[in-house]
C-alpha positions in Angstrom: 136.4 63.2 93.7 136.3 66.8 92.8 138.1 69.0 95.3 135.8 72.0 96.8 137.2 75.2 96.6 136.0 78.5 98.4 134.6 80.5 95.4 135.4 83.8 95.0 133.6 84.4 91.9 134.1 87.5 89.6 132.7 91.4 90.1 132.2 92.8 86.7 130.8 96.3 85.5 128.4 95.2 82.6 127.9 98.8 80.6 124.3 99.3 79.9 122.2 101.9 77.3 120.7 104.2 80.6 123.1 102.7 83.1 126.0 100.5 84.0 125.3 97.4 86.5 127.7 95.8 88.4 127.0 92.0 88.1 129.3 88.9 90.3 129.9 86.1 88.1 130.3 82.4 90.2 129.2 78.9 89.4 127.3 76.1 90.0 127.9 72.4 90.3 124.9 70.6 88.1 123.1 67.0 89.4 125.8 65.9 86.5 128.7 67.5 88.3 129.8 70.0 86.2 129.8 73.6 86.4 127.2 75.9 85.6 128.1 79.5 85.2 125.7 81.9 86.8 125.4 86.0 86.8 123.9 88.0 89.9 122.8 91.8 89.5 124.4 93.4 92.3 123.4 96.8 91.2 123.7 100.1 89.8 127.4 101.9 89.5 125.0 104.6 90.9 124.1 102.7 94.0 127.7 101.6 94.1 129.8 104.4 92.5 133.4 102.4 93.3 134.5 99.2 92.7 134.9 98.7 96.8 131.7 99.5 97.4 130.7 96.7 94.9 132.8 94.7 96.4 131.1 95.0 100.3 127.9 94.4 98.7 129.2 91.3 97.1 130.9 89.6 100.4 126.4 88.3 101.5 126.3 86.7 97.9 129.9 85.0 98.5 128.7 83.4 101.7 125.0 82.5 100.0 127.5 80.9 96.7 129.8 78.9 99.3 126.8 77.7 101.6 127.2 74.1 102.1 131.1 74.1 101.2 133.6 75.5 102.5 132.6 78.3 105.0 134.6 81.8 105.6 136.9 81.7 108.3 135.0 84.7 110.8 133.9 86.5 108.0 132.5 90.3 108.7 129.2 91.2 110.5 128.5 93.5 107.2 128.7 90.4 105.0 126.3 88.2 107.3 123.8 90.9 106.8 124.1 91.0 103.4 123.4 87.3 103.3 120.7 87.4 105.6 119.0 90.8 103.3 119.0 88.1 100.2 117.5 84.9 102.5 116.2 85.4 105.5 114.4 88.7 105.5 110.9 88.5 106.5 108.2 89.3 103.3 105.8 91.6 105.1 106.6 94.5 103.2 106.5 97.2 106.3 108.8 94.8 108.2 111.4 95.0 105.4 111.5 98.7 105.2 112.1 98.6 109.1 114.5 96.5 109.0 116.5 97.8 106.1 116.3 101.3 108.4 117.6 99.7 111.4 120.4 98.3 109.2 121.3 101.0 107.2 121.2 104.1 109.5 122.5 101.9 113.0 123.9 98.8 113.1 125.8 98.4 109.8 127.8 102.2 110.3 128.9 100.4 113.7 129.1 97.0 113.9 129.4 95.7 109.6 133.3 96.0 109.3 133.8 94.0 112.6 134.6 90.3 112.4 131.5 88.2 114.2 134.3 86.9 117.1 135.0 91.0 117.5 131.2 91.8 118.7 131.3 90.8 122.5 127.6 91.7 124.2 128.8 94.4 126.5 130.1 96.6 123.7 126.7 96.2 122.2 125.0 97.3 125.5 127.1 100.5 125.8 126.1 101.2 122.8 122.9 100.8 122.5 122.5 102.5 126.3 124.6 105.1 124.5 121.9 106.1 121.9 119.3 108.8 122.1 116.5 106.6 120.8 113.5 105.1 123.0 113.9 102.3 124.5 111.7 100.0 122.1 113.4 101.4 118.8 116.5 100.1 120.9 115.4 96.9 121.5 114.1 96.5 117.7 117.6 97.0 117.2 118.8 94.5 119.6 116.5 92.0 118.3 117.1 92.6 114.5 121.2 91.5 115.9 119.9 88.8 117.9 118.3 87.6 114.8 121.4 88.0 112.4 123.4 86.5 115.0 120.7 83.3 114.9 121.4 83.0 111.4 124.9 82.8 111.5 125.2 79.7 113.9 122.7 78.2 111.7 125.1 79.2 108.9 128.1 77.7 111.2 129.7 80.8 110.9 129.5 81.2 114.9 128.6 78.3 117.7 127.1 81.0 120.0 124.9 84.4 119.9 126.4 87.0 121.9 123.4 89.4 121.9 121.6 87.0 123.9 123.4 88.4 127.0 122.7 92.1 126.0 120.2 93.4 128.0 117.7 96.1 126.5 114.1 96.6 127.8 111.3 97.4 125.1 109.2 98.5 128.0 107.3 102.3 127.3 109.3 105.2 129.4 105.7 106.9 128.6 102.2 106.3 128.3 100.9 105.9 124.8 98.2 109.2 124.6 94.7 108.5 124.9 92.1 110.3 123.7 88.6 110.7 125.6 85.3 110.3 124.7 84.4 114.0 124.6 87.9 114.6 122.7 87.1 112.4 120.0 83.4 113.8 119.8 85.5 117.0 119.3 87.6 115.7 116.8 84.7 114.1 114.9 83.5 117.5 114.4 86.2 119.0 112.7 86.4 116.3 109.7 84.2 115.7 106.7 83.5 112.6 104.8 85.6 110.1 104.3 88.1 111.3 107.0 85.5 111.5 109.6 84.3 107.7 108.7 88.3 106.9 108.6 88.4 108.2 112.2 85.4 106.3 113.5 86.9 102.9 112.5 90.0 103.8 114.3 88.7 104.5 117.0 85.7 102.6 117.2 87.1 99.5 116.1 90.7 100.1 117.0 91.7 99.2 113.2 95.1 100.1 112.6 95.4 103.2 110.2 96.8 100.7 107.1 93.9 98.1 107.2 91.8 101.2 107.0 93.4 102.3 103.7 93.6 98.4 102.9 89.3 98.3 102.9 87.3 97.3 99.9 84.0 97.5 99.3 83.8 93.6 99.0 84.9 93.4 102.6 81.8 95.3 104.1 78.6 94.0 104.2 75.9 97.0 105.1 73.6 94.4 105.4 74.8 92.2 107.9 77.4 94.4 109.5 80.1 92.1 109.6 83.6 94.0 108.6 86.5 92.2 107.2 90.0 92.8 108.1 91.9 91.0 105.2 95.1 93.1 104.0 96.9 96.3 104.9 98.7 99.1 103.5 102.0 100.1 104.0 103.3 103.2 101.9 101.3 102.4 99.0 101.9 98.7 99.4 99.2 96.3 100.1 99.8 93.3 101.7 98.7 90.8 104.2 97.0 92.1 108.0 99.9 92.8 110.4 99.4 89.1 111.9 97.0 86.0 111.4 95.1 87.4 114.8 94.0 90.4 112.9 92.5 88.8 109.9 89.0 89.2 112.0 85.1 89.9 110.9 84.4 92.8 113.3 80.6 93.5 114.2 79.5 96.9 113.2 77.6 99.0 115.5 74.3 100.7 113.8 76.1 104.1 113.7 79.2 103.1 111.9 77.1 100.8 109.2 75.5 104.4 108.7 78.8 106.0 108.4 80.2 103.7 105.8 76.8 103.7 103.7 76.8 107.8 103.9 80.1 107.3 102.4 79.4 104.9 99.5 76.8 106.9 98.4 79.3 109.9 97.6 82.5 107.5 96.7 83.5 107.6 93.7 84.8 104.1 93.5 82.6 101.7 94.6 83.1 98.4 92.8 83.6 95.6 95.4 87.4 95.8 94.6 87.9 99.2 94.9 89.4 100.7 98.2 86.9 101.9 100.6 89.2 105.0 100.9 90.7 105.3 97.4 92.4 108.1 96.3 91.6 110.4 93.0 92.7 107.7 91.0 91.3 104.5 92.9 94.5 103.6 94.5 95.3 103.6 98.1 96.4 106.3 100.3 99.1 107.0 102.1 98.7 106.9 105.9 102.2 109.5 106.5 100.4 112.3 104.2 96.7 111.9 105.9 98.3 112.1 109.1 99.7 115.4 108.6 97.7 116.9 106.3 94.3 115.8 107.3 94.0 114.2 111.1 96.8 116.7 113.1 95.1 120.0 111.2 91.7 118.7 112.7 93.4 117.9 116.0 94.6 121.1 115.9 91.5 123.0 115.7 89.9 121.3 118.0 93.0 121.8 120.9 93.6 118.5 121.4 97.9 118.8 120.3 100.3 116.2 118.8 98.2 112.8 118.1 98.6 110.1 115.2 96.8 107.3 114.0 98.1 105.0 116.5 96.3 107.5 119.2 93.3 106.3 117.8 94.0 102.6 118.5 95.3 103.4 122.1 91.7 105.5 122.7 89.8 102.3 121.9 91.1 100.6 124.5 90.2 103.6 126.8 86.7 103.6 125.2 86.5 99.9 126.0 87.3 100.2 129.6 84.1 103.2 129.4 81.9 100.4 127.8 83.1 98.0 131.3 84.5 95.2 128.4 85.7 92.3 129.9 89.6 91.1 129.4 88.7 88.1 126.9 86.1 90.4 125.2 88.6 93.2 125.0 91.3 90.9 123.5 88.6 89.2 120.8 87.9 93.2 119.9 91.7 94.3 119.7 92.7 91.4 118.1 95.9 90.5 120.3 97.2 87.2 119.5 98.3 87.5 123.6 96.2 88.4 126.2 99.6 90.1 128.1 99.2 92.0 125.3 95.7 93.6 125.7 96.9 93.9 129.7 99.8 96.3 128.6 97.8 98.5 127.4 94.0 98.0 129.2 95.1 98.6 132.6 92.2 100.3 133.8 89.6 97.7 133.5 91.9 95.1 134.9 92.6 97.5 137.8 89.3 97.8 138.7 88.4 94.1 138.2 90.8 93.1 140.7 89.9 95.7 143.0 85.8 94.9 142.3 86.8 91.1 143.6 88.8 92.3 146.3 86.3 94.2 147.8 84.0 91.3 147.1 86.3 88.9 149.1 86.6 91.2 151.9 82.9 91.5 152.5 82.7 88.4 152.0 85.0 87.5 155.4 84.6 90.5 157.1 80.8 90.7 156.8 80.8 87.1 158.9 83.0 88.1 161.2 81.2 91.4 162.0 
């Protein structure tokens, strides 16, 4: 029986015509039982300028080569990562560029040279208490650990998760801004076509800002006024909807069928795959560059301050609680896969539910005993 060894594999520095690539040389044992060489990119000597720096990008592939076999005795936070980066990490595209921020600009500079059996969860909740970030950036980070950590005992590099003792609240310190009825009326009015029609399914629809920009003729239907949500855009990207609760055929009022069909009638594109809201060249847009360039200079002359797109989503809710929607009705329209969910952040009507059948309970008793 063949003896199985921890493999190591080889780091070389391939030269190329435009650039040199660092590659990792291990290999792999065949159905037949013999070896099989195989090559990995790792990456650019520009993206990794010294051989160390090669070599801590290489310690996530040595633990994905020697799954199965032998396992690294308590091998660095830093290398679980880069295992996890190469398996695990999620494939909606906005979620990786998250994550890969989280990772690159907090938790690897602290925690990626420390052994797993070195992270203890009180050290992670000083530090965490000991940034100046809100709190829910704070517990992304917490959870993106608690995640890695999950990983690794499922890798059987740990037997326990320490981060599931750290405690970090995602709760707002702040309530998201809303925007009124006669504030978005306002706004309206500062905005031509299509960034006025852009606004209106914000925040008449409460559509996030990148299945806006994710819209295509095909998925509108001026006819029947059904609207839908099939894919999102993420700087430039187009993928899936956020979640399979927001993959949705929204009814559309009279007013914004008119809206949409003012706007085809002046689009450029208007072939069933084209974007709704294409750029010069038929592509989509980015949500960053409208924000600043187009919605905050309209909020701006109309007095209304700092808003975003998200503003626009949080003033649905505010216009649903003006229309008197009920909670399952405001959940269907927002799209929340949870109902705590459409609670968090439709207070109002929920307040005045419960003080509507309250009342209604105390007339009720007190009417018969009167």
């Amino acid at each position: 029986m063949r003896r199985v060894r921890y493999q190591f594999g080889m780091l070389e520095l391939v030269k190329g015509k435009r650039q040199d690539v660092w590659t990792f040389r291990f290999y792999e044992l065949g159905a037949d039982g013999k070896r099989h060489n195989r090559r990995i990119r790792v990456g650019t000597k520009e993206q990794y300028p010294t051989e160390s720096a090669a070599l801590t990008a290489v310690e996530g592939l040595r633990l994905s080569v020697n799954s199965g076999k032998l396992q690294a005795a308590n091998p660095r936070f830093g290398a679980v990562i880069g295992r996890y980066l190469r398996e695990e990490l999620p494939e909606r595209f906005s979620t990786q560029v998250s994550y890969k921020s989280l990772l690159k600009r907090w938790i690897q500079p602290k925690w990626g040279e420390m052994p797993l059996s070195e992270i203890h969860a009180l050290e992670v909740e000083r530090w965490l208490k000991s940034l100046t970030l809100a709190r829910k950036t704070r517990a992304n980070i917490r959870n993106l650990m608690h995640v890695i950590f999950e990983c690794a005992r499922r890798w059987e590099f740990v037997s326990q998760n320490p981060i599931e003792l750290v405690r970090q609240s995602g709760r707002r310190q702040h309530t998201p801004r809303r925007l009124t009825i006669e504030e978005l009326r306002r706004l309206l009015a500062q905005l031509e076509q299509p960034y006025s029609t852009m606004v209106i399914l914000a925040a008449c629809l409460g559509l996030w800002v990148g299945e806006i920009l994710g819209l295509q003729w095909g998925d509108v239907d001026l006819l029947n006024a059904p609207l839908l949500i099939q894919r999102s855009v993420y700087q430039y990207h187009v993928g899936p909807a956020k979640t399979a609760c927001s993959e949705a055929a929204l009814p559309l009022a009279p007013e914004i069928v008119s809206a949409l069909g003012n706007w085809l009638a002046r689009a450029t594109y208007r072939a069933d795959t084209d974007f709704v809201f294409a750029s010069m060249k038929g592509g989509p847009r980015d949500a960053d560059k409208l924000r600043e360039d187009v919605l905050q200079r309209a909020a701006d002359r109309a007095g209304l301050g700092k808003i975003g797109w998200h503003t626009l989503r949080h003033s649905y809710a505010t216009a649903l609680d003006v229309a008197r929607a009920r909670l399952k009705v405001a959940q269907a329209l927002m799209r929340h896969s949870s109902i705590t969910t459409t609670m968090d952040v439709y207070t109002g009507t929920v307040e005045r539910d419960k003080r509507e059948t309250a009342g209604r309970v105390a007339s009720a008793v007190l009417g018969r005993i009167q």
